[in-house]
N, C-alpha and C positions, 0 to 999 in steps of 0.2 A: 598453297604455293609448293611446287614442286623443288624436292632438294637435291643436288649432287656435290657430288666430292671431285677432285680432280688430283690425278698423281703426273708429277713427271719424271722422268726415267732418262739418265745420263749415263751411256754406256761407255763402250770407250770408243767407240767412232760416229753412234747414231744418236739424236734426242727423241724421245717422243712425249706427247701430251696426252693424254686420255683422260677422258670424263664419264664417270658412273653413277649411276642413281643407286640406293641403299640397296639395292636386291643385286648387286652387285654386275649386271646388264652393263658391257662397254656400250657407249654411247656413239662415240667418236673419237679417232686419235689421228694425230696429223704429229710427223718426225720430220726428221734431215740428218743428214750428213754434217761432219763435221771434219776439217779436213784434218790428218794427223800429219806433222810438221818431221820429218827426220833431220833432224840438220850434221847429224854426225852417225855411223852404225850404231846401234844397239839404243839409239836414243828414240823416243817417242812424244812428241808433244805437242798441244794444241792452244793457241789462243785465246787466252781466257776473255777476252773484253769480246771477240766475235762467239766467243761459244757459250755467256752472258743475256748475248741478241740474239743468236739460235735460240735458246730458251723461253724467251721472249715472243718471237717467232710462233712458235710449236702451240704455244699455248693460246695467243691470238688468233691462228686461225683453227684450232679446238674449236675454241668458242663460236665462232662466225660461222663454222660446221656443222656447228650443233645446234644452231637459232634457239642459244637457252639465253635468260638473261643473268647477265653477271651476278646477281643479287639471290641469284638461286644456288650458288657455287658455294655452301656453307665452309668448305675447307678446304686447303690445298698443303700436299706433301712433296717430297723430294727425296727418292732414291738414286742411286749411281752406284758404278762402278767402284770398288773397294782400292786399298793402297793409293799408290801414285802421290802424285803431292799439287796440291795448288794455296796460292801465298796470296795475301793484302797488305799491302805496303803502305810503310807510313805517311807516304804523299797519297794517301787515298784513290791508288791505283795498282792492277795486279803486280807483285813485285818481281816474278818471275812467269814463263810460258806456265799453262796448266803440265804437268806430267801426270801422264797415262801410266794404268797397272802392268802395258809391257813393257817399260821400259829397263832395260837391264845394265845404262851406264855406272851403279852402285856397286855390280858384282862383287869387287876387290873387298865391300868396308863388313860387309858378315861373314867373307872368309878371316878378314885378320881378327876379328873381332872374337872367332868361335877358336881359333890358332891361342888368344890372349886370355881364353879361358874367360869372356866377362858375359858372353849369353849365358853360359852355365853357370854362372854366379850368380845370375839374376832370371833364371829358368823359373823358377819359384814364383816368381811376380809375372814374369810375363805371359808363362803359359803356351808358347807358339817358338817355333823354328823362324828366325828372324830371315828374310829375303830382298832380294835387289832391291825390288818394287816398291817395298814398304818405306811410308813416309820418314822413319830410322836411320836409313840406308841414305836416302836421296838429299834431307839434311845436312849429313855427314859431307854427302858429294857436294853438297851447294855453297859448305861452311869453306870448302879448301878451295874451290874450285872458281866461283864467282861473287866474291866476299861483299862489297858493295850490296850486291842482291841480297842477299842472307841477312844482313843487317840491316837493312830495309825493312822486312817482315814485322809486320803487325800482328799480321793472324796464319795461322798453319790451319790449313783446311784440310779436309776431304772435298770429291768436286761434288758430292750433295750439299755440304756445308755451306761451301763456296755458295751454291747458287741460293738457296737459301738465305744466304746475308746480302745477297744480292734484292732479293726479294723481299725483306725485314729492315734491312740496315742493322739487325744482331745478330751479333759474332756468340755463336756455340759451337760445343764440340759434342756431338751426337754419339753416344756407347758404343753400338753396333760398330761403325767404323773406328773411330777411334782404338778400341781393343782389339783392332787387325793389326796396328799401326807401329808395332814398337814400342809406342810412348806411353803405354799406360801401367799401372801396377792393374790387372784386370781382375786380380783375389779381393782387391779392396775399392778398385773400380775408381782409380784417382789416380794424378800425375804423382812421380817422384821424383823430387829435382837431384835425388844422389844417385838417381838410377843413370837420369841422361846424363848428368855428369861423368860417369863412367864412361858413357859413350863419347864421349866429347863433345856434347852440344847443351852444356848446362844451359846455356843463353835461351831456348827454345822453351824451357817452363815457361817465361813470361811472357810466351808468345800461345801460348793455348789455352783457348776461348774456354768456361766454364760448361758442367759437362751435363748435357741433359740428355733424355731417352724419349725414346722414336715416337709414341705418341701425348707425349708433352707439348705443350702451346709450347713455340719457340718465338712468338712475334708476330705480327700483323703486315700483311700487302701494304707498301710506303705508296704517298701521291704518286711519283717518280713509276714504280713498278708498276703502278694501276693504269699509269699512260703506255705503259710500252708492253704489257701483255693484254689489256684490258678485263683483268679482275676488277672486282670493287676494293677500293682503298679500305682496309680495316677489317679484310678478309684473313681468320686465324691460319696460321702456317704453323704443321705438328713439326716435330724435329726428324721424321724421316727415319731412314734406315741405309747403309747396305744392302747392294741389290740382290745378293744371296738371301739374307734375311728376308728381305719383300717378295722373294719368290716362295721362299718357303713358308708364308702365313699365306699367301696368295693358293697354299697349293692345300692348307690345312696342316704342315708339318708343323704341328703346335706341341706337341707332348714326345717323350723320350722314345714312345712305340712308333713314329713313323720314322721313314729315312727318304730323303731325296736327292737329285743327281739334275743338273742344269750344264745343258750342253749348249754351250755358248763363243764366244772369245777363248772363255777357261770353264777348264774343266771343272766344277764344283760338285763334290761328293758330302752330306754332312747330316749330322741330325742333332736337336736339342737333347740336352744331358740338365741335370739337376745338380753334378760337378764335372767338372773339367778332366782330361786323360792327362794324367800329368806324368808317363813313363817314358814318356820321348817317342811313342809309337806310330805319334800322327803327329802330320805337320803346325795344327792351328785350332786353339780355343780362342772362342773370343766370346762378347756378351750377346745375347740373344735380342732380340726386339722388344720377346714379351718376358717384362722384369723378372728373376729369379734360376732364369735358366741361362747355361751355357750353350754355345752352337759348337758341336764338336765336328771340323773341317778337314777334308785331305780336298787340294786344290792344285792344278797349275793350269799355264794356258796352252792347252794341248789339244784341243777340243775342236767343235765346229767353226772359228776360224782359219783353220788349215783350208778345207771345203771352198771357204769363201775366197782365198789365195789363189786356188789350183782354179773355180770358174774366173774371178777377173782376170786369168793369165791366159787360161788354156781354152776355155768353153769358148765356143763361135754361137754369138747371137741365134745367128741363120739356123744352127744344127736342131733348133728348139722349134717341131714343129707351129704352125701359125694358130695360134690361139690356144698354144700350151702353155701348163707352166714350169718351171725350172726344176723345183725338186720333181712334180711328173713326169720329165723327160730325164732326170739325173736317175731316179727309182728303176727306172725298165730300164736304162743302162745297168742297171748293177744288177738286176733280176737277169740279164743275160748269160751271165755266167754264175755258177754252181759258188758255193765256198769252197771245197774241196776242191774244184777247176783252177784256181785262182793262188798260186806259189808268191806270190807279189805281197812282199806287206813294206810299210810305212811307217816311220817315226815319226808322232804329229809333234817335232819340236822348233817349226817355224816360228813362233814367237816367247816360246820358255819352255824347258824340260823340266821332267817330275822324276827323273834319272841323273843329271849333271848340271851344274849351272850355265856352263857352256857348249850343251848338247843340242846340236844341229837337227833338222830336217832331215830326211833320207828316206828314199825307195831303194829297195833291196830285193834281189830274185830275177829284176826286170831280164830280158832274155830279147832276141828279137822279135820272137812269138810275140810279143807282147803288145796292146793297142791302147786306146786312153783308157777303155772303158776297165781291162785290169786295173790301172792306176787310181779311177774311180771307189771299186769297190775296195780296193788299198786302205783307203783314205775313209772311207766308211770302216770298215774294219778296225784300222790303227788306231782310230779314233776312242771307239766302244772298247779295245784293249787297253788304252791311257786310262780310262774312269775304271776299269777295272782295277786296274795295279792301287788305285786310291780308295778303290771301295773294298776290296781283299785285307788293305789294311785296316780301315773303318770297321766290318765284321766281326773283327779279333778283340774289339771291345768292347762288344753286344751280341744281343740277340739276333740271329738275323729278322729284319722285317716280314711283315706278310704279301706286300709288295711296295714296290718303289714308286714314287712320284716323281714325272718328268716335266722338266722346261727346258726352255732353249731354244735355239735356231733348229736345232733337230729334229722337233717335235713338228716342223711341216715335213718329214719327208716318213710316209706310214711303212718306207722298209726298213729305214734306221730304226726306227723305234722297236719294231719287230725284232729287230738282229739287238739292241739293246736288252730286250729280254730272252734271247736264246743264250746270247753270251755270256750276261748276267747272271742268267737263271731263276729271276723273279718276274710276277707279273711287273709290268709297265702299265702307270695310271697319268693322265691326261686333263686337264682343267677345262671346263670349256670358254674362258676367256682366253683372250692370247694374249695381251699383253700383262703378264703376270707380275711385273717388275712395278706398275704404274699402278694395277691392283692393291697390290700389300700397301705402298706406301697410300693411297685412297684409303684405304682400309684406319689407317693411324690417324688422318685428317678428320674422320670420323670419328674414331673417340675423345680426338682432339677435341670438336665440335660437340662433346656433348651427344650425341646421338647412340652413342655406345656405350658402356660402362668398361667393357674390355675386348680384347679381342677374339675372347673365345664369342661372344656378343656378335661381333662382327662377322667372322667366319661362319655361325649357324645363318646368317643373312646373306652373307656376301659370294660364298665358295661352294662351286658346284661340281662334281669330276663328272667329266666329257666321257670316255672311250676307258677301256682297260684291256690291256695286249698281252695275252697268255703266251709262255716262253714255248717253242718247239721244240720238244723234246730230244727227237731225231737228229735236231743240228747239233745239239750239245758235245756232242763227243768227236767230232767235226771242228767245231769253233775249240775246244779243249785243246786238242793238236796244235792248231793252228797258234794261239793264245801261247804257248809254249815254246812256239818257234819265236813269233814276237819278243817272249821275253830273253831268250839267249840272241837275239842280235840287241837288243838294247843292251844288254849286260858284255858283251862283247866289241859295243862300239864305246862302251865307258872310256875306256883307258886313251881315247884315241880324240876327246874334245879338252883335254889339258895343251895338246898342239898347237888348238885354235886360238889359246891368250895373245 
């Protein structure tokens, strides 16, 4: 009998399913949209009961895609998007919307908090610069804000979690996310109930699920979920990961010598450590996938989302010759003009800065000279400068690599990737799976299953690199300059997003 594994992968606007057989070969993956709900500025959130059935969805017609039989699908895992929050209510219904990792209605509760002197008292356990997004933050907001709801809560998820339990009918709390979260003592890898107390949500210990790692049996496919995605009922479900982590076993970033960079929604810079940077130097430690290690992170959402803002606003279908495709047509616009040509740069702080908490979007230089196609390479540019400013800080606590490992939305378009290693100044290395989010956590379902012993096991089977993108030398001192300007109009527009409160 033939065996595969299956990952699903919960971003923050798209699903997908994908299925692989042990040589790590995608099979098939069928996604969607999920729609993100604004009901107020700075708020981000989506439906948890339709994006439940999205899941559900993605995964039934996998399979029907893949004319495998359910009985062949030995494991299934579940990554996602990190932070955010989603809740199960004691009426056995979600107790609040899901919230998304952009969401920035928390801002106010880690400023007062880091003002009250109590991250820095509890820096020691937590190990990470506390933020909006993180389920910490968004509690606090939920606790003052829509009380009823808060009180409701059964379980405090992640939306891997989440769907997971969805999937099991058991409530875990999985490491990898979890230790992004706020709420954990991550030195000793357990809840503190004097810690949240501090924060003001003592009440919230008794709301989180017991704490297991990413390829641990977390539960088995219930009847229920076996009719609505068409798995076999009794099908093992590993405990998954954060989707940083599943790109990084996905990519072979197993040990403290590689580093990787995921260009996506957020910008994710990070590499495994064996301890934690505990100097304040970088934004976030949290626990790694494969036990023993720490993931050391600098991250915001700076990244190839912006990209995705500026085509559903500005790109015209029409302009994309007929039977082109989108980054092919977005590439030779931006090969059109030189680096040096091009005076135009871009803050990518459309949906969070890695400069201010309340640091805006902006193009700067614009002139009337100026056409889309500057604002394009702008926005290519700004972008690969954002993962710089986080990978510059990353460096300072290591070796540099021998080269970097890429993911992301990015990694379709072959002149970002280029300009990520001229900017950078390391090779760029490439998977040849694409969806690498769906991969890692397949990867865990499989040890899950027995089929693995661990995952260095799985990665000599499953991980294969595509392509490697030597940096251009010649641009270097080019992109330098420019790099430079970039960072004094960020450091110049600092003082000027305290207005926007």
């Amino acid at each position: 009998m033939a065996k595969y594994v299956a990952g699903l992968d919960n971003g923050g606007t798209v699903i997908k399913a994908a299925i692989f057989d042990l040589t790590g070969k995608e099979i098939i993956t069928r996604g969607t949209h999920t729609p993100v709900l604004t009901p107020s500025p700075g708020f981000t959130e989506r439906d948890s009961e339709e994006l439940w059935q999205h899941n559900c969805f993605c995964v039934k017609e996998a399979i029907a895609a893949a004319a495998v039989d359910p009985a062949e699908i030995i494991g299934v895992s579940v990554c996602g998007h990190g932070k955010g929050l989603y809740t199960w209510g004691k009426n056995g219904k979600p107790a609040y919307n899901g919230i998304v990792s952009t969401d920035g209605r928390a801002w106010a509760y880690p400023e007062k908090w880091y003002k009250e002197g109590i991250v820095q008292k509890y820096y020691s356990r937590l190990c990470q610069k506390i933020l909006a997004s993180q389920q910490i933050s968004l509690l606090a907001w939920l606790k003052d804000n829509d009380r009823p709801a808060y009180d409701n809560i059964e379980w405090v998820f992640s939306v891997k979690d989440y769907i997971r339990f969805r999937l099991t009918g058991e409530a875990f709390s999985e490491a990898t996310d979890f230790s992004g979260s706020g709420l954990m003592n991550i030195m000793d890898a357990r809840f503190d109930r004097d810690m949240l107390e501090a924060f003001g949500i003592a009440e919230v210990y008794e709301k989180l699920a017991p704490i297991r790692y990413s390829s641990e049996k977390c539960g088995a496919i219930t009847a229920e979920a076996a009719a609505l995605t068409g798995l076999r009922e009794g099908t093992p479900v590993a405990g998954g990961m954060f989707d940083i982590d599943s790109c990084a076993v996905a990519m072979n970033v197993t040990t403290p010598e590689e580093f990787c960079t995921i260009a996506g929604t957020w910008s994710i810079n990070e590499y495994p450590s064996k301890t934690p940077v505990t100097d304040g130097s970088i934004a976030m430690n949290s626990l790694f996938a494969i036990p023993g290690y720490f993931l050391v992170e600098e991250c915001s959402a700076t990244s190839a989302g912006n990209l995705d803002w500026f085509i559903e606003h500005f790109i015209d279908k029409h302009e994309i010759p007929e039977g082109g495709k989108l980054y092919e047509y977005l590439d030779g616009e931006v090969e059109k003009i030189k680096p040096e040509d091009s005076d135009v740069y871009f803050l990518p702080f459309l949906f969070g800065s890695n400069d201010h908490p309340l640091g805006r979007a902006a193009f700067v230089g614009l002139s009337s000279y100026n056409e889309k196609i500057h604002c394009i390479r702008a926005i290519y540019e700004g972008v690969v400068f954002s993962h710089k400013t986080h990978i510059d800080r990353l460096l300072k606590t290591r070796k540099p690599p021998k080269t970097i490992r890429m993911a992301g939305g990015a990694v379709n378009s072959a002149v970002w990737v280029q300009m990520f290693a001229d900017i950078l100044g390391f090779p760029m290395e490439t998977i040849a799976v694409k969806e690498l989010g769906a991969l890692g956590c397949a990867m865990a379902a499989a040890i899950a299953s027995g089929e693995f012993k661990n995952y260095e096991e799985a990665v000599a089977s499953m991980v294969r690199v595509e392509r490697r993108v030597e940096p251009n030398l010649l641009k270097a001192g080019i992109y330098g300059e420019k790099y430079k300007k970039y960072s004094a109009i960020r450091e110049a527009l600092g003082g000027v997003w305290d207005l926007f409160k």
